[in-house]
DRENVEX-873970 format. One record per residue (C-alpha): x, z, y. Coordinates in steps of 0.05 Angstrom, whole numbers, plus 5000, padded with zeros to 4 digits. Each point is the difference from the previous one (the first is absolute). Example, Ala and Ser with C-alpha at 12.3 -4.5 7.8 and 13.67 -1.06 7.14 Angstrom:
<nodes>
524651564910
502749875069
</nodes>
This chain:
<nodes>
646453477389
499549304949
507049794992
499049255016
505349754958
496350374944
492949755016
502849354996
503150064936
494250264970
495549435022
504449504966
500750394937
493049975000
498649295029
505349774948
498150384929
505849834943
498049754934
504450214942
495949354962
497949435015
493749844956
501849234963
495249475029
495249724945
502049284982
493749634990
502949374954
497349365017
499249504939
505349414997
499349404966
505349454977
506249874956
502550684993
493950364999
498649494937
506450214977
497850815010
492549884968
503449734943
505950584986
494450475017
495649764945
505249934953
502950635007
494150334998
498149664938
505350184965
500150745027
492450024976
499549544939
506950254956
497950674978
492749544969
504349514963
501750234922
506449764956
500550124940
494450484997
503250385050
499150055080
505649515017
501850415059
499950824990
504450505015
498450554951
503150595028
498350504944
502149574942
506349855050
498549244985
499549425042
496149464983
502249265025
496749394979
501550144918
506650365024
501050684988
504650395048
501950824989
503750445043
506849814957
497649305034
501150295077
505049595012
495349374996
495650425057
506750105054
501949274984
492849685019
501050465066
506849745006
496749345003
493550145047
506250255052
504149444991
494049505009
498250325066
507150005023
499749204983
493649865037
501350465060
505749625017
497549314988
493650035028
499050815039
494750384977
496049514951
498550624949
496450335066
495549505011
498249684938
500750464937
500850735032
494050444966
498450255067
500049365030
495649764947
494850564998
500050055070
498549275005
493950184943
497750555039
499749565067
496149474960
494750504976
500050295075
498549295027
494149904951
496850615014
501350125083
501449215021
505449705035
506050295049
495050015061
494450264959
504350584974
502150225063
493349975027
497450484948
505050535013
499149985084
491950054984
496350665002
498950354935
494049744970
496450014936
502149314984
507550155020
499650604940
497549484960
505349525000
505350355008
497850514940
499049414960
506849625016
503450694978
495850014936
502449374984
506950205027
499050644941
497849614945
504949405000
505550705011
496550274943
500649354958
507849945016
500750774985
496949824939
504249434979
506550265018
497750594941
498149444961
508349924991
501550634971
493450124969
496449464951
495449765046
494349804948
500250744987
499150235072
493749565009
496650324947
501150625027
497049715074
492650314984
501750654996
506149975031
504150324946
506849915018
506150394995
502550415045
505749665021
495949324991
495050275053
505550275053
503949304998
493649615005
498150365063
506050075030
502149294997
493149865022
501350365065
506149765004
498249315002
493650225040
504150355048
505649445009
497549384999
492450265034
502350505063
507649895007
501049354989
505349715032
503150645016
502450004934
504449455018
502750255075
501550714988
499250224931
503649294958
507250234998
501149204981
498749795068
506450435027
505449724948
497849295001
504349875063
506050084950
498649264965
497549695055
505149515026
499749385055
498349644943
494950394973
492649665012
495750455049
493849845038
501149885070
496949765062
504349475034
499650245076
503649425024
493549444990
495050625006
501750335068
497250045061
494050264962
492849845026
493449764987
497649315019
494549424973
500749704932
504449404998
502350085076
505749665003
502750225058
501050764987
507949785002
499849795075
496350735005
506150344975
496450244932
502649934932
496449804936
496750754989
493650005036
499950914985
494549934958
503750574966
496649694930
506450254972
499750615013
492650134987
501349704924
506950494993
498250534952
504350435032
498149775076
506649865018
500549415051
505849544973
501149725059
503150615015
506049834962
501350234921
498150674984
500650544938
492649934998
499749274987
497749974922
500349225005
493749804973
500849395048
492350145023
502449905074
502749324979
493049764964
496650175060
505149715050
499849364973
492149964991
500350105080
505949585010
494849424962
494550125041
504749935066
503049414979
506150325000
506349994946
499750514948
505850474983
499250505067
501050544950
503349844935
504450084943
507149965027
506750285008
504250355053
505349434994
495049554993
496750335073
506749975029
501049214990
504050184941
501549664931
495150564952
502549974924
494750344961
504449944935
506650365016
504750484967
495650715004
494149694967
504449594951
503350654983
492350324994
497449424954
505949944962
500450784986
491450034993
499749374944
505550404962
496350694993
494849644986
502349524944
503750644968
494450395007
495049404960
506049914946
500750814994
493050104988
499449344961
505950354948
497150685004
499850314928
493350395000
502550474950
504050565009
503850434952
503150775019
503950384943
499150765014
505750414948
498150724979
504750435036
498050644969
505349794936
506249625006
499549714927
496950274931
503649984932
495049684942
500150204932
503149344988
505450185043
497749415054
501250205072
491950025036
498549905066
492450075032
498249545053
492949825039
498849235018
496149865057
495549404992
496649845064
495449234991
499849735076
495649354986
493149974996
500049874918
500650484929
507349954977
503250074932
507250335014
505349924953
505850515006
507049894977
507650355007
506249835008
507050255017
501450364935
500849654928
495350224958
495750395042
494350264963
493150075046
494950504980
492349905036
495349465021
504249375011
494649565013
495750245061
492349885026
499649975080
494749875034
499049725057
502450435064
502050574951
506050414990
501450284928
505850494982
503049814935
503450504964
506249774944
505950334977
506549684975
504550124952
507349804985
505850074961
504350415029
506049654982
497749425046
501250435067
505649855032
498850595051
495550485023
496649605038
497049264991
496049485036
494449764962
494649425020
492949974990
496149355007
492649844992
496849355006
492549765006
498049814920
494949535045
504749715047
506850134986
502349755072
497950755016
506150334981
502250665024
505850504990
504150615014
506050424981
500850774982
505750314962
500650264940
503250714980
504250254942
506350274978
504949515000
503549774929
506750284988
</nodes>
């Protein structure tokens, strides 16, 4: 006999499956026009300008940006950084932190939605998706139909033009740490390195993969930015909010009623525009949320329908907690002071460091197989190797010297040929009295200066060995 208790446990185990996951809703984007989509459109094309167009530019006969790895030289608009120059490197980062902590708490997350790369390619990608499928309702209508020849034919060529532009990017990003002149010649018959080809299609699907199929899924689950940021926000910080007070009771009604008051309704006729424009389909009337990347889209296309319904702009907007509570906001105050003040100094020591820096660089190597030799002339000999490394982009004539010991007597080349982004080993061996050493032991200096520029001075120290003078 069917234990009824059982039965009817079953039936709801069955009735009522469990899902371990949930499968993430597709966000079809709707296009926004206004101020801050100007304001987007133009970071977009200026940061993908730059991203595309630096590696093409030349100065000084050189690619004014590359990052030549196997030569361990970095190539910067005519200046010339080496791994001895790492420091510059962890400053610059230094910087790029300290510029986000700024903005973050003046204004929330400005970097998300106006200069994040997968903001911007994501945007790029959306753009070629619009050309190719249509508009929001268009796009969705394609993905409910039937599969069809002309489906496979749109979408198959929306994802070749999804590969190539990947492909391009992949391309350019090599184009960094490869000369990039080079690389196109080698396009035909596709004759790249090994490494060249595996970081050319891995960024490609990369890019392919992030800013194509996950979009913003980058930015809810996998951005670890969006879970700190809470830490600078403030009540003063500016956020994008919708003001609930003028905006509820919620309803649709005609254009330009004016009596939707006496109805109980609020400004926001749930047209849900804002949310179809979010390109992370949040609803922001929902209150402030991790996934907000504040590209102010909701507030473009707020206001456009605030215009048509006669109504005040400014539903959703740029504001502040304080400023939400009936509070005095004070956008300037002592955190971002303290951020601004700390950010202009790394960066004015950073501009004056590099402006100083000596591109030369000198390394005194002593032999340590022999403490001293004894000459014929009864001099005290010492054999040393001088390290001449040439960090700018120019042929240098080196001119060595000593000091530290009267009458130091050098043996070898003291008048050195570097070229550019070379490092010669000098050998010289001096000689001195021995009646001039005080001990056993003494510090010596060696200098060298540019013959062509003697601002370019460098130096060391070693010490010199010998039996000390009774």
């Amino acid at each position: 006999m069917t234990d009824p208790k059982k039965a009817s446990s079953d039936a709801l185990k069955i009735e009522h499956p469990t899902s371990l996951y949930a499968k993430s809703p597709t966000v079809y984007v709707k296009k926004s026009e206004g101020y801050f989509a100007n304001l987007r459109l133009i970071s977009a094309w200026i940061l993908l300008g730059l991203y595309y167009g630096f590696p093409w530019i030349n100065w000084n006969g050189t690619q004014a940006v590359l990052l030549d790895l196997p030569a361990r030289k970095f190539h910067y608009f005519g200046i010339t950084l080496w791994p001895q120059d790492f420091i510059y490197l962890s400053w610059l980062l230094i910087i790029a932190a300290m510029t986000l902590f700024f903005f973050t708490s003046l204004a929330g997350r400005l970097w998300c939605g106006y200069a994040c790369p997968q903001t911007v390619w994501t945007k790029t990608f959306l753009f070629i998706e619009r050309i190719i499928e249509g508009n929001r309702n268009k796009r969705m209508k394609l993905d409910k139909s039937p599969l069809s020849a002309r489906k496979i034919r749109i979408k198959a060529f929306k994802h070749f033009s999804w590969l190539t532009f990947a492909l391009f990017t992949g391309f350019t990003f090599v184009g960094y740490f490869s000369p990039i002149r080079e690389m196109v010649t080698q396009i035909p018959d596709l004759s790249f390195g090994g490494w060249e080809s595996f970081w050319i299609i891995f960024y490609s699907l990369a890019t392919y993969g992030n800013a194509g199929w996950l979009k913003e899924q980058v930015c809810i689950y996998m951005c670890p930015y969006a879970r700190f940021q809470s830490a600078m926000f403030d009540v003063n910080t500016l956020i994008i909010a919708y003001d609930p007070n003028r905006g509820e009771s919620r309803g649709s009604r005609k254009i330009k009623d004016k009596d939707y008051k006496e109805q109980g309704l609020g400004d926001c006729i749930d047209c849900e525009q804002c949310v179809h424009v979010c390109p992370t389909g949040i609803d922001i009337r929902d209150g402030l949320q991790y996934e907000c990347i504040a590209c102010a889209a909701c507030i473009d296309t707020c206001d456009s329908v605030m215009e048509k319904m006669d109504y005040p702009k400014g539903l959703i907007r740029y504001t502040t907690d304080n400023e939400n509570d009936g509070k005095e906001t004070s956008v300037f105050r002592l955190k971002t002071a303290v951020y601004a003040v700390v950010l202009i100094g790394l960066f004015v020591s950073f501009v004056i460091s590099l402006n100083n820096r000596i591109p030369f660089e000198v390394d005194i190597i002593r032999d340590r197989s022999t403490l001293y030799t004894n000459t014929l002339e009864g001099l005290v000999e010492n054999v040393y190797s001088i390290k001449m490394l040439n960090m700018s982009q120019k042929d240098m004539n080196y001119h060595i010297e000593i000091s530290g010991l009267d009458s130091i007597i050098l043996l070898g080349d003291s008048d050195v040929f570097v070229k550019a982004g070379e490092v010669v080993t000098v050998p010289v061996r001096l000689q001195v009295d021995p009646g001039q050493l005080k001990s056993s032991s003494t510090t010596i200096y060696f200098k060298a200066h540019s013959i062509e520029d003697p601002t370019i001075v460098a130096d060391s120290e070693s010490r010199f060995l010998g039996p000390v003078s009774r």
